[in-house]
N, C-alpha and C positions, 0 to 999 in steps of 0.2 A: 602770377597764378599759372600753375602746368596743369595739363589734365588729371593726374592723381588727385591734390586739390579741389579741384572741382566734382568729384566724384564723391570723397569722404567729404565736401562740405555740402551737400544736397543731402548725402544718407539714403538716397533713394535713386529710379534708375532718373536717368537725364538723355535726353535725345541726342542722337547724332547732331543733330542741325544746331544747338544748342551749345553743344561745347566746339562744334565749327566756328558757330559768330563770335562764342567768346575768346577763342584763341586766335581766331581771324585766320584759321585752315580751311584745308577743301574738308569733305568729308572723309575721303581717301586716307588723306595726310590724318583724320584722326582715327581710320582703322585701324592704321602702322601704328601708330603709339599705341592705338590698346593691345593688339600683339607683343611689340614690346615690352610693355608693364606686364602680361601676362609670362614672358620669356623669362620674369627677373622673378616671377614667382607670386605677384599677385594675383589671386583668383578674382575675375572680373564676366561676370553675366552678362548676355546678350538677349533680348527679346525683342522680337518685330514688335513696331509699333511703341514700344516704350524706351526702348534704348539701352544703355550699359548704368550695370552699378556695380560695387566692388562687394564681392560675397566674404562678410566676415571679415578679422583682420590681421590677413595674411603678411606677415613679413616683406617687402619690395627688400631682395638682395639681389645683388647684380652692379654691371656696369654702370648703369643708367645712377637708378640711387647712390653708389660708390663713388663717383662723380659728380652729383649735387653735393656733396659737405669737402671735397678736394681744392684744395687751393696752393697747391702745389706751384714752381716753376717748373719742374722736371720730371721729380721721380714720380712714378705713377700715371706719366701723361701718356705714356702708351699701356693701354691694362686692360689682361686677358682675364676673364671671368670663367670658371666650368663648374656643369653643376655636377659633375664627377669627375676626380679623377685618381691615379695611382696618386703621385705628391706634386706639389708646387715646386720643391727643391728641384725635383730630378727634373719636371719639365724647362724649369729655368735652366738647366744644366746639359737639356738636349737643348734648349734652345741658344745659350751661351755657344756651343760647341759650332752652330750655322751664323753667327758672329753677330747675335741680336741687340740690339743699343744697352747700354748703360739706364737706368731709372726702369727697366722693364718688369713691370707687378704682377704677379699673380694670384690670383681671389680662386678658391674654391667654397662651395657648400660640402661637399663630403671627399676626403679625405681618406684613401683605400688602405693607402702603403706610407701613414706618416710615420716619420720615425725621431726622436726624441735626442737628448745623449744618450752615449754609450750605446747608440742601436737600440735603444729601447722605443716600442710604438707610441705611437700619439695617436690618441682614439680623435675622429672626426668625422660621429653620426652628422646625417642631416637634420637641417632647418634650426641648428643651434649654435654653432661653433664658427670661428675665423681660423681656415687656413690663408697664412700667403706669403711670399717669398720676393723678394727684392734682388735684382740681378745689376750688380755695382763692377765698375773696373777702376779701385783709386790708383791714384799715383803714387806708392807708399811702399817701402820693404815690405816683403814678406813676415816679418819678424813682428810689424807692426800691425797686421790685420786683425789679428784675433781681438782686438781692442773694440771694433767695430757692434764686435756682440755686446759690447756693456752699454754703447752707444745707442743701439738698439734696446736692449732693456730700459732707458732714460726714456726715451720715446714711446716705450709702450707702456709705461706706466704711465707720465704725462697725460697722453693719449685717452688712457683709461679714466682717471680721476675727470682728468677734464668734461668729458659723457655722463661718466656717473657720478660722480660726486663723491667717492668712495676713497676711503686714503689706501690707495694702494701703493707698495712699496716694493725693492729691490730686496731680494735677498742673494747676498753677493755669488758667481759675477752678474745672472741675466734671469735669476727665476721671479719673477712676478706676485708676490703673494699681499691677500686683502684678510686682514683677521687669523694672519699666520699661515694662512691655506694657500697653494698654490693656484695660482688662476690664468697664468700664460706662460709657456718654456719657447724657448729660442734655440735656434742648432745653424752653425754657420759653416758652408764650406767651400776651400777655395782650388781654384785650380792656378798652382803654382811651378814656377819655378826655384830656385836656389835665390837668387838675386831680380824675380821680376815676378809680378800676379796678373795671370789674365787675367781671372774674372774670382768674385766673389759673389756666392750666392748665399743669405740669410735670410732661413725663412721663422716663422712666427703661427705659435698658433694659439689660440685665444677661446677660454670658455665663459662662453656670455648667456648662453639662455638655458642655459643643463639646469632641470630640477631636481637631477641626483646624480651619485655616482656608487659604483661598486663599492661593495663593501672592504674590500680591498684597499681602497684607494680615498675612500669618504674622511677619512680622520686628516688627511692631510693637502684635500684637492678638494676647490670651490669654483664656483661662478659667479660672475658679475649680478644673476637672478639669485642668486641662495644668500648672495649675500645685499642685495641693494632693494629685496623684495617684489619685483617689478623685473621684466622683460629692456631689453634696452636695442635699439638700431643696431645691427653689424653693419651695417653701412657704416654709419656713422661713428663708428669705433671702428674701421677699418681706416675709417680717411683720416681722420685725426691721429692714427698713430703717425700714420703715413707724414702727414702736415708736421709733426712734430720731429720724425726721423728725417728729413731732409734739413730741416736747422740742424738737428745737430751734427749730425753727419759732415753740412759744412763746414763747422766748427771746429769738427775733428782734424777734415784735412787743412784746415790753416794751419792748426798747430803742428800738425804730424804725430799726436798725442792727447791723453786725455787730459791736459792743465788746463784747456779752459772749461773744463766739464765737471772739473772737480768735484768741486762747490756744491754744485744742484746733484752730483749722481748719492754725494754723499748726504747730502740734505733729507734724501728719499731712503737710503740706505739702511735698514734692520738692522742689517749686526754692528755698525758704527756704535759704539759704547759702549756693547753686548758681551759677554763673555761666550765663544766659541768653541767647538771640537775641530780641531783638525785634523780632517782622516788622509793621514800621507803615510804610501806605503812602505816609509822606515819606520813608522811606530805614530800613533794619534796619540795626539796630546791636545791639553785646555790652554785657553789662552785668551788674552783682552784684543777686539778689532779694536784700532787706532784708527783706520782710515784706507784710504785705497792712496795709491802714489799715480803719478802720470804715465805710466804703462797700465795701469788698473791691478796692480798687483794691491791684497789685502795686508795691511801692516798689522802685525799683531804682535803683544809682547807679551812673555811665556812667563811661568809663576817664579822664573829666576830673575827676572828683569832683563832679560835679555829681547831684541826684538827681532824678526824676524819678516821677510814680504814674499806673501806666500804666491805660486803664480796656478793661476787656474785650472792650466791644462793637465797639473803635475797633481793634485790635490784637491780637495773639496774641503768646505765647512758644512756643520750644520749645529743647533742650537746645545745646549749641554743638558735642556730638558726636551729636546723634541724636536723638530723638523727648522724651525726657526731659533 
């Protein structure tokens, strides 16, 4: 039993002296905690004489809740929360630069300056969305990092199903889509060398409680609310991607590639059977996905029966009727 608990299980206010004996605090020590819950964004009353209750029901985001569903060894054990900022990327990226550990996480509520592939922005109003950003250093060629992004896409789909219940899947290499819609993109970036990587920073960002979007953009972009009917924890969809990204992650670097990942990336995979476009800028063509190989290149075979593995960085798919 925490204090939040004891608060949404009364429904009503409850005395300082009250949630002291239960938690066996000073009353001091249960001031700090209502600050704290109030820090992470839950709105929490105070009246003389009657005590604190929880006004309404305010989302708890933050370190605190981000931390109750974490069960991490590592990544995430140091994690920075803000309730603004430019990006989690670039802060990982000023922070990488002052030599900050390895598993270093970043949580935002709003999201100024995200940005997407291709530079393109990542909307990230407040009190609805997951920004956050993972600051990794493996021991792996350079040649071999980019891999890391699909890695991460395994993990945040996981992640997500496992909350909501929702089949969400990969559409290859890292976009996240529930009902064909997009619902979380990924952007990784590394500071490298020729032969050696300092640091890799992949950050993620996640639409979980949006009741709409731009028209613009509504035919092919959802949320975990639009589509699961219901509101769902960012907490608790932050920490479980997270819980799932450091399995596989490990996974990854045993191998030094994605063979033992295969299996399940493909299992979750959209276009695995799919007929595909391939837009490469020597000319788009149709063609069958076969599968993804251990670099995560997409194998597809073209209407000559020839096959071909396409590699990410160089090219894109997308469905021959549509987004998927």
């Amino acid at each position: 039993m925490d204090l939040l608990s004891i608060l949404k299980e009364k429904g009503d206010y409850v005395s300082g002296q009250e949630i002291a004996d239960r938690l066996s605090i000073s009353r001091n020590a249960v001031w700090k905690q209502i600050e704290k819950l109030r820090e992470e964004g839950v709105a929490i009353e105070a009246v003389t004489g009657r005590g604190y209750r929880v006004a309404g029901e305010q989302e708890a985001f933050g370190q605190r809740s981000i931390r109750s569903f974490l069960h991490t060894k590592w990544l995430g054990k140091e994690l920075l929360f803000f309730r603004e900022i430019d990006s989690t990327n670039d802060e990982l990226k000023r922070r990488a630069a002052r030599q900050a550990p390895e598993g270093l996480l970043a949580v935002a509520d709003i999201q100024t300056k995200g940005k997407g592939r291709k530079g393109r922005g990542w909307e990230t109003p407040e009190g609805v969305n997951i920004a956050m950003s993972y600051l990794l250093r493996p021991d792996i060629m350079p040649d071999t990092a980019p891999m890391i992004t699909l890695v991460m896409a395994l993990a945040a789909a996981k992640g997500i199903r496992k909350v909501s219940g929702l089949d969400a899947k990969i559409k290859w290499p890292n976009d996240i889509v529930v009902n064909g819609k997009k619902i979380s993109g990924i952007l990784t970036e590394m500071n490298v060398e020729p032969d050696y990587i300092h640091d890799v920073v992949i950050g993620i960002g996640i639409n979980v409680n949006n009741k709409s979007f731009p028209e613009s953009i509504s035919s092919r972009a959802t949320s975990l609310l639009l589509e699961g009917g219901r509101t769902y924890s960012r907490a608790e969809v932050a920490a479980e991607v997270t819980n799932a990204f450091e399995g596989f992650y490990e996974t990854f670097l045993e191998c030094k590639d994605l063979s033992g990942l295969k299996d399940e990336y493909e299992e979750i995979c959209v276009n695995i059977g799919a007929k595909v476009r391939v837009l490469d800028p020597a000319g788009e063509f149709d063609a069958d996905a076969l599968g993804i190989n251990e670099k995560g290149e997409l194998m597809v075979r073209k209407a000559d029966g020839t096959t071909e593995n396409i590699y990410a960085g160089e090219v894109s798919v997308r469905g021959i009727y549509g987004y998927v």
